[in-house]
N, C-alpha and C positions, 0 to 999 in steps of 0.2 A: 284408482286410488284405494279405494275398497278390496281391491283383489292384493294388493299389494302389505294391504297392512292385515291379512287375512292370513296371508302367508307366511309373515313375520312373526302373525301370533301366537302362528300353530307351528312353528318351529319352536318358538320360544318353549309354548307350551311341551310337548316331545320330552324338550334337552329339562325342563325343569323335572319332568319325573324322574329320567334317565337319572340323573342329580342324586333326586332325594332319594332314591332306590339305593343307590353308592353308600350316599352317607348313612344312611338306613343299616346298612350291610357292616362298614367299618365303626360303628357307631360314633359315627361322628354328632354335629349338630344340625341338625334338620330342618327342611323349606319349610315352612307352617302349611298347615293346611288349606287355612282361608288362601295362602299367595296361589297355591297351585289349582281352587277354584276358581279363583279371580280371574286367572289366566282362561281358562277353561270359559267364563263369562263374557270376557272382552273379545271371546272370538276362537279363542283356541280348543272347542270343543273335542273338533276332531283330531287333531296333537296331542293332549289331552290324553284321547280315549288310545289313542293307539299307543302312549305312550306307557299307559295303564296294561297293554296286553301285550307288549312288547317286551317290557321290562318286568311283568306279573307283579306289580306295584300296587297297590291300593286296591285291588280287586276284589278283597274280603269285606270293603269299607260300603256301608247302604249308600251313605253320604254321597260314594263315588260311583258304586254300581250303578243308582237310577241317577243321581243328578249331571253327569257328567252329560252321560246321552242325552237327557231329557233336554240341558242345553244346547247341544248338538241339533237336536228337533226344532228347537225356537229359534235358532240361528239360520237352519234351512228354511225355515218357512218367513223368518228376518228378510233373507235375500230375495223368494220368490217375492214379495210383497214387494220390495224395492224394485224387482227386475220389470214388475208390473203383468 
């Protein structure tokens, strides 16, 4: 269940940057910030961060630079804890 909705997150997370780097580009109107950390909290750290140097998206941002990882770290260390 867990692996499952990890997965879903960090897709989700991924395609939200991929998103808002577009709209960014076309000047469109843009994902908030909080939604694409949120994502990044619920799980999607690593979607997220790849989607962050994939897309060369948010990369400038401290917000994004250390929080993103830093939740990636609480998240691995989330599971080792669960895994036991």
């Amino acid at each position: 269940m867990m692996a499952g909705w990890l997965l879903v997150i960090n897709v989700i997370s991924f395609a939200l940057f991929g998103i808002d780097k577009h709209k960014a580009v076309v000047h469109a109107w843009r994902i908030p910030e909080r939604v694409l950390m949120a994502s990044a909290a619920m799980g999607g750290a690593a979607g997220a961060l790849a989607g962050m140097y994939v897309f060369h998206h948010k990369t400038k941002h401290t917000k994004f630079t250390v929080g993103v990882p830093a939740l990636l770290v609480l998240w691995i260390i989330l599971l080792f804890q669960i895994r036991g």
